[in-house]
C-alpha positions in Angstrom: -66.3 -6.6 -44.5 -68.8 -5.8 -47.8 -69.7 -8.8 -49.7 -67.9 -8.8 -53.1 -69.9 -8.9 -56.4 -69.2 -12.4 -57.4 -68.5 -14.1 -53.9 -71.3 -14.9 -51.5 -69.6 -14.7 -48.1 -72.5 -16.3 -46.5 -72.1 -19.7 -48.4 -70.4 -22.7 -47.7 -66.3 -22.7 -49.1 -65.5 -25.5 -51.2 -64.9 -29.2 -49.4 -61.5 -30.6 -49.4 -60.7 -32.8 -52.2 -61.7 -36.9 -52.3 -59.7 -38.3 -53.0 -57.0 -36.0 -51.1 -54.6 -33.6 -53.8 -52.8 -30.8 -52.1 -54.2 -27.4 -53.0 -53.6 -25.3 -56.5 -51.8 -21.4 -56.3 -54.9 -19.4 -56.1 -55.9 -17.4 -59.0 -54.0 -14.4 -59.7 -55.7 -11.3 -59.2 -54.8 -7.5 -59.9 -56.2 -6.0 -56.6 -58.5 -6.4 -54.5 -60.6 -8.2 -53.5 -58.5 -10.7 -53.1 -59.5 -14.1 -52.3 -58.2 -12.8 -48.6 -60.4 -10.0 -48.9 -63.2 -13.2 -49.8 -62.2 -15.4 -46.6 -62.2 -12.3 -44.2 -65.7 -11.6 -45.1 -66.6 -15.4 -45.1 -65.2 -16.0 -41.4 -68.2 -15.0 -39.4 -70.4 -17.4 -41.5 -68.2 -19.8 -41.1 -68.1 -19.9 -37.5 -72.4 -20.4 -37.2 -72.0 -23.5 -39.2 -68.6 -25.2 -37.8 -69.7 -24.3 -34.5 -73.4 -25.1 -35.2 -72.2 -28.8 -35.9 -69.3 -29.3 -33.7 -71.3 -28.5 -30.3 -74.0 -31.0 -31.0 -74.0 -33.8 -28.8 -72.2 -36.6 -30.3 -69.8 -34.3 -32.5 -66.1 -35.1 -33.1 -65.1 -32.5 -31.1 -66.9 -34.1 -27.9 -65.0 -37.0 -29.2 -62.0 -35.1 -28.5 -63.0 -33.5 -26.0 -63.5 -37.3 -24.1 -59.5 -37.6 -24.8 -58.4 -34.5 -23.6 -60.6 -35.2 -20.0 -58.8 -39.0 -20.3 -55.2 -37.6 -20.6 -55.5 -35.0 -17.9 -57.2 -37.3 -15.7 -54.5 -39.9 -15.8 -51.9 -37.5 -15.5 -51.0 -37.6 -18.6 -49.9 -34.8 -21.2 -51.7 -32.8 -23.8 -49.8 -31.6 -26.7 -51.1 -29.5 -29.6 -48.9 -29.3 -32.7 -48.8 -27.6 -36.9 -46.3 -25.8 -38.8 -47.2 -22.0 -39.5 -50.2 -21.1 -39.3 -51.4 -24.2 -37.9 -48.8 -23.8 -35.0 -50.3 -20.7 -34.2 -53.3 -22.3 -34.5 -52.1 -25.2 -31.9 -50.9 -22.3 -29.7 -54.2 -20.4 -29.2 -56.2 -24.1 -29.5 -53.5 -24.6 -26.2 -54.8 -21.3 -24.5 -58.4 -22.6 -25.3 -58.2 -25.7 -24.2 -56.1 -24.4 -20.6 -58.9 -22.2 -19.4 -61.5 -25.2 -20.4 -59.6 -27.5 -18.4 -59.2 -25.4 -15.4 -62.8 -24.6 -15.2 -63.6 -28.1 -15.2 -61.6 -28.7 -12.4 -59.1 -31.0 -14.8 -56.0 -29.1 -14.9 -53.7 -26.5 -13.0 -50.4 -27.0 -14.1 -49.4 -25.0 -17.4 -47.6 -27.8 -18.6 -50.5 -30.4 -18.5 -51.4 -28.7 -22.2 -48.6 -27.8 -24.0 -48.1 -26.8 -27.9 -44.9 -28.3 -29.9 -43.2 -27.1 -33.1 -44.2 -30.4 -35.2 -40.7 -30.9 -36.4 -39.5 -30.3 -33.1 -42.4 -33.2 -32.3 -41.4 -35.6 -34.2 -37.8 -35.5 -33.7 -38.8 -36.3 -29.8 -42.2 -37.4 -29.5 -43.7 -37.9 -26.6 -44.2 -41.4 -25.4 -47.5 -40.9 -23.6 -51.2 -39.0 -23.6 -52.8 -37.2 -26.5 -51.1 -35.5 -29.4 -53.6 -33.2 -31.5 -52.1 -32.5 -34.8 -53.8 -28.6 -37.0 -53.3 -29.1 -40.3 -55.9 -27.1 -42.9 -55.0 -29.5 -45.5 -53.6 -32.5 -43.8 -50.6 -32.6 -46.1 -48.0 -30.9 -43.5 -44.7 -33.1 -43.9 -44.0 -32.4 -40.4 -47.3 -32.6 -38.4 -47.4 -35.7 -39.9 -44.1 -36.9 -38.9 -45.0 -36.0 -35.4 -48.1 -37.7 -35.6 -46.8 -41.0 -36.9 -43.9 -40.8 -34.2 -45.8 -40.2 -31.3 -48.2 -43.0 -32.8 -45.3 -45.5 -32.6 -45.4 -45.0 -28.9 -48.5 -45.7 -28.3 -49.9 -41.6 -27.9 -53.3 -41.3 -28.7 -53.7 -39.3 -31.8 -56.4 -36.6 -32.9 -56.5 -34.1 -35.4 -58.3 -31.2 -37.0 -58.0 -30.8 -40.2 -60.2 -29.6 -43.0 -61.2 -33.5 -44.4 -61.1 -37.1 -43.4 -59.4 -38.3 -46.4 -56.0 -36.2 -45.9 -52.4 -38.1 -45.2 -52.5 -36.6 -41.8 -56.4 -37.9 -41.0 -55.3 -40.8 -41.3 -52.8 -41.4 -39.4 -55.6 -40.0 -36.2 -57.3 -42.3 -34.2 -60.1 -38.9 -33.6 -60.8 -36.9 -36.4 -62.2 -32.9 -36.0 -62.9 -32.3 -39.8 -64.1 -28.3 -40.3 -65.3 -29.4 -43.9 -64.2 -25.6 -45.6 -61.3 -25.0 -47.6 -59.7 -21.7 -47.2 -59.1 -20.3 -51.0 -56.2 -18.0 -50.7 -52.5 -19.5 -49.9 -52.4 -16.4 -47.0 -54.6 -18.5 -44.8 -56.9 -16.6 -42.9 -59.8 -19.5 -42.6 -56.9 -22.2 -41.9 -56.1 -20.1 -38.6 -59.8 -19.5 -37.4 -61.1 -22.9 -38.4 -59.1 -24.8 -35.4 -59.5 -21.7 -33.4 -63.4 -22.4 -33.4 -63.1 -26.1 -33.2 -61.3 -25.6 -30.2 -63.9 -23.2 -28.2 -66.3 -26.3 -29.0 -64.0 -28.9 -27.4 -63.5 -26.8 -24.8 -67.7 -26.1 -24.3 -67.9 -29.8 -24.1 -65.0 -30.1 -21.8 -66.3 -27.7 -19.6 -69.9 -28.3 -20.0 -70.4 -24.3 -20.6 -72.5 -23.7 -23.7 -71.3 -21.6 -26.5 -73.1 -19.4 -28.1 -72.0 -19.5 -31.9 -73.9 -16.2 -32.8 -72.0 -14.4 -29.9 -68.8 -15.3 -31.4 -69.8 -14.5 -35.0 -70.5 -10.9 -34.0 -67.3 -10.6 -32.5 -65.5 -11.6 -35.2 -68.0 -9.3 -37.5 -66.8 -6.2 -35.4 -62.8 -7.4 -35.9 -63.1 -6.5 -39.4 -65.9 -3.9 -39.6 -63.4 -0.4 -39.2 -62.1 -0.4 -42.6 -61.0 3.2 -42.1 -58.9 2.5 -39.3 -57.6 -0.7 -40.9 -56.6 1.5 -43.6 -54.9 4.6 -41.5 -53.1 1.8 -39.7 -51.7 -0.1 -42.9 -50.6 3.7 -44.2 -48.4 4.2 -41.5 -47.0 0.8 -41.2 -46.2 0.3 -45.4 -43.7 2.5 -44.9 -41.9 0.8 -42.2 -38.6 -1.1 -42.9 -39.3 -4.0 -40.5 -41.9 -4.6 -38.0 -42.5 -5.9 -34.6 -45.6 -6.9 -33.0 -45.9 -7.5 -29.4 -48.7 -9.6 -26.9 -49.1 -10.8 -23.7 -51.0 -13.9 -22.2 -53.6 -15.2 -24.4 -53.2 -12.9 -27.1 -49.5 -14.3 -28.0 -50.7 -16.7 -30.8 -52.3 -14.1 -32.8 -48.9 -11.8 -32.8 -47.2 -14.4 -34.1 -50.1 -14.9 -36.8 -50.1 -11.5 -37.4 -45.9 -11.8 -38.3 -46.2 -14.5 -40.5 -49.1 -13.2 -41.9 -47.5 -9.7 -43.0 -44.4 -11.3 -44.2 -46.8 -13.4 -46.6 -48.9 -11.3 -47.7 -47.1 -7.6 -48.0 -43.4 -8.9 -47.6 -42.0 -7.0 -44.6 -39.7 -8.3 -42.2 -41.6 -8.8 -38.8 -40.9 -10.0 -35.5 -42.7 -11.5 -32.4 -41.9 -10.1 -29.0 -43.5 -10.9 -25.9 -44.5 -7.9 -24.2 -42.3 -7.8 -21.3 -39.7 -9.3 -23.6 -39.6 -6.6 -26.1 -38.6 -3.7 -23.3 -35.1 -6.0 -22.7 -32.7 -5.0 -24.8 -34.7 -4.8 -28.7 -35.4 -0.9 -28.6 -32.0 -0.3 -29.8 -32.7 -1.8 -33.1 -35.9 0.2 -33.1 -36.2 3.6 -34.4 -38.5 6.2 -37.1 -38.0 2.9 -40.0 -40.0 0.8 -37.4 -43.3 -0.5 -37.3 -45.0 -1.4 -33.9 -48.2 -3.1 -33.1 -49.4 -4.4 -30.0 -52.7 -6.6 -29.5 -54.0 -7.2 -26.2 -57.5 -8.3 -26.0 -57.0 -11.3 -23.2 -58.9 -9.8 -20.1 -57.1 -12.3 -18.0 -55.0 -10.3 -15.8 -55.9 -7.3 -18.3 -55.2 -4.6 -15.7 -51.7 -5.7 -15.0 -51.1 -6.2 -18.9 -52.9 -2.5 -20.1 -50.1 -1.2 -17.7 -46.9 -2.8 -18.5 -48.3 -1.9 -22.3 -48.7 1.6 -21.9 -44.9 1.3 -20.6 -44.1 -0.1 -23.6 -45.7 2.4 -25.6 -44.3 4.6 -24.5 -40.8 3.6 -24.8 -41.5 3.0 -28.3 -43.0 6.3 -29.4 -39.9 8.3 -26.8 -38.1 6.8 -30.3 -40.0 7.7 -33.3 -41.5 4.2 -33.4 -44.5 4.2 -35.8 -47.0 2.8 -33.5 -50.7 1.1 -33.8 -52.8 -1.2 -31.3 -55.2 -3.8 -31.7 -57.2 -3.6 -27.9 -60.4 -4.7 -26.5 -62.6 -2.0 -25.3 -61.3 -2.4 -21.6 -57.4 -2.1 -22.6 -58.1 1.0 -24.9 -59.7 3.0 -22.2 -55.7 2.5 -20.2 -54.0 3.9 -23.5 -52.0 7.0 -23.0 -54.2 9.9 -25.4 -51.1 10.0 -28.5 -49.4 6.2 -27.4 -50.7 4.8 -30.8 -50.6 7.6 -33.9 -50.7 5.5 -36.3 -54.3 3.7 -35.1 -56.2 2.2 -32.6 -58.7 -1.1 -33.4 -60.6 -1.2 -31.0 -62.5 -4.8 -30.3 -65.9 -4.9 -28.2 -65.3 -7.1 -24.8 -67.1 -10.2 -24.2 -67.3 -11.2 -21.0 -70.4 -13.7 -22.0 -67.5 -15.6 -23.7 -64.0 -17.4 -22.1 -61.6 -15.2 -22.0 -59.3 -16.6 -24.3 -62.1 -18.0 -27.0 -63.1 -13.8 -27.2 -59.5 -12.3 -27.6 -58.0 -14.8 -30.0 -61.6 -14.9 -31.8 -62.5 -11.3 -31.8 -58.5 -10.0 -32.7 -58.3 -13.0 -36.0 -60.3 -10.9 -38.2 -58.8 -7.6 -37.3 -55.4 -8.6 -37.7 -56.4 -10.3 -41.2 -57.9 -6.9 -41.9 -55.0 -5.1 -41.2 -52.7 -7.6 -43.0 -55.0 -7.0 -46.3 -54.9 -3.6 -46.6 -51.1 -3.5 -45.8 -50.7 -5.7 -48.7 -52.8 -3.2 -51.0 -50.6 -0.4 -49.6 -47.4 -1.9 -50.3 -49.3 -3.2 -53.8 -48.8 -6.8 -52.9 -51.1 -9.7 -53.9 -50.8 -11.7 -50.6 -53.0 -14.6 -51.9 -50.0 -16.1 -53.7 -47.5 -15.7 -50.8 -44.9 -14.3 -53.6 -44.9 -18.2 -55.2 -46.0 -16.4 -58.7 -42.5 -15.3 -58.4 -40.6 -17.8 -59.7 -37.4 -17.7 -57.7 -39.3 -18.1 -54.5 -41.8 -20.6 -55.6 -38.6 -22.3 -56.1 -37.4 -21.5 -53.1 -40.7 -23.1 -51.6 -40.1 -26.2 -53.5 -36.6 -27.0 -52.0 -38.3 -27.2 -49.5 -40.4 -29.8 -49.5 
């Protein structure tokens, strides 16, 4: 995305707070660009420096990368936890960290890395291995709950988290700081940040390099077709709910993209698992529905583009309004007509783990699409409706 007039996108984003204060609303703006708009742009910048620093030798995130290898080895688990957007960053850090582990020969079994709901977490922690706590801000009530309660029994604790002098950095025995603060309350920098902190653990885990301009490119080209962004975010402002569906790798950014939509433009949304969503949820479906599928994981990509196009098709035999979000592999196994309402299409990079490319390369397009859904609907997602104030109250019973 263009550079605004007053925000330099290639600059450093402000350091968390010392001593540590939970974050202010943003400032309230009339349109765009928002400070969304700002972090989208920013992303790609961001990713040379955090992953400039974290795959030095020495860096936390070999740190971390020493306690994953420990856990595995000993037979131990590995569970990656947050609330929101840092659970869905915990999910795709879990998809990361899988693929890293298998190709260093440390893992097979799915369940050796594992991602938990943090309140979930806490209420039964786990009594043994290596907990990894994503928190932006390290203020999460419940990732820190977790992360004292597993502490109690002994787990070894890490986080990644934007500073060291958070409640929830302290309470780690390894701490991943990515040192930028993501300005909008629609976090788009607090999803990629542990996203890109986990492709360097898993570069030193499985002693691959990473090639930190590769992966700025691709997540340059996830938000570089405005014009289908915007076609897409027509068609879908109108819808009365939406549902967005992913297989494999790509599951963690459909959930983003959820959350992210209800936030930021206020439509109901739901996740569905690709095979999932064709067993028994097309009745509720219809011309008032939104659909968008993202499938960028070339892990088993043939089967997936296949039981997609299925899927598609069902959707559209009902008047579903649908778009896709595909690498350039997937889109060539699109019907012609299964997505009318757009197609983003992301480059492949097979120079890159599979997982590190689709959840890299489909962040920025799915922030993308999320923005220009808000300016359709003429939303200000920075705010996540809390200048309203019934439901900033509602956000403050519950805390």
């Amino acid at each position: 995305m263009a550079a605004t007039k007053t925000f330099d996108p290639t600059a450093p984003l402000p350091p968390p707070p010392v001593p540590w204060v939970g974050s202010d609303m943003p400032s309230g703006r009339s349109g765009p660009p928002y400070h969304i708009t700002e972090m989208i742009a920013a992303e790609p910048h961001l990713a040379r420096r955090l992953l400039g620093r974290l795959t030095r030798p020495g860096s936390a995130a070999e740190l971390l990368a020493g306690a994953v290898r420990d856990a595995l080895a000993a037979g131990q688990p590995v569970v990656v936890t947050g609330c929101g957007t840092s659970e869905h960053g915990a999910q795709g850090v879990v998809e990361i960290l899988r693929e890293a582990a298998r190709a260093a020969g440390l893992a097979t079994e799915p369940n050796a890395i594992v991602a938990a709901q943090a309140f979930e977490a806490a209420l039964d922690p786990q009594r043994s291995g290596l907990l990894i706590g994503i928190s932006h801000e390290g203020g999460s009530a419940a990732t820190n709950a977790s992360m004292h309660a597993a502490r109690s029994n002994g787990v070894r604790i890490g986080i990644i988290t934007a500073g060291s002098a958070s409640p929830g950095a302290v309470l780690a025995g390894i701490v991943v700081t990515t040192d930028e603060m993501d300005q909008s309350w629609c976090h788009t920098i607090g999803y990629t940040a542990p996203l890109l902190t986990a492709a360097a653990i898993g570069a030193a885990l499985s002693g691959r390099a990473l090639d930190a301009e590769r992966v700025a490119e691709l997540m340059v080209a996830g938000a570089e077709n405005e014009p289908v962004a915007e076609a897409i975010a027509k068609a879908l402002a109108r819808a009365r709910h939406l549902i967005v569906i992913a297989s494999g790798a790509d599951r963690p950014a459909a959930r983003e993209l959820v959350l992210k939509i209800e936030e930021a433009a206020w439509i109901p949304s739901a996740m569905r698992d690709l095979e999932t969503f064709l067993h028994g949820h097309l009745p509720a479906t219809g011309e008032d529905t939104g659909l968008v599928l993202i499938l960028t994981d070339r892990d088993h990509g043939a089967e997936r583009a296949k039981r997609a196009a299925q899927a598609l098709s069902a959707a559209r035999g009902v008047g579903v309004q649908v778009a896709v979000i595909v690498s350039s592999e997937v889109a060539a196994a699109v019907p012609k007509g299964a997505a009318p309402a757009g197609t983003l299409v992301l480059p492949d990079a097979p120079d890159l783990p599979s997982p590190v490319a689709a959840l890299l390369g489909s962040a920025t397009a799915l922030q993308l699409v999320t923005e220009r859904i808000a300016r359709a609907r003429g939303t200000n997602p920075d705010a996540i409706r809390r200048d309203d104030a019934r439901y900033r109250g509602a956000a403050a019973a519950a805390e």
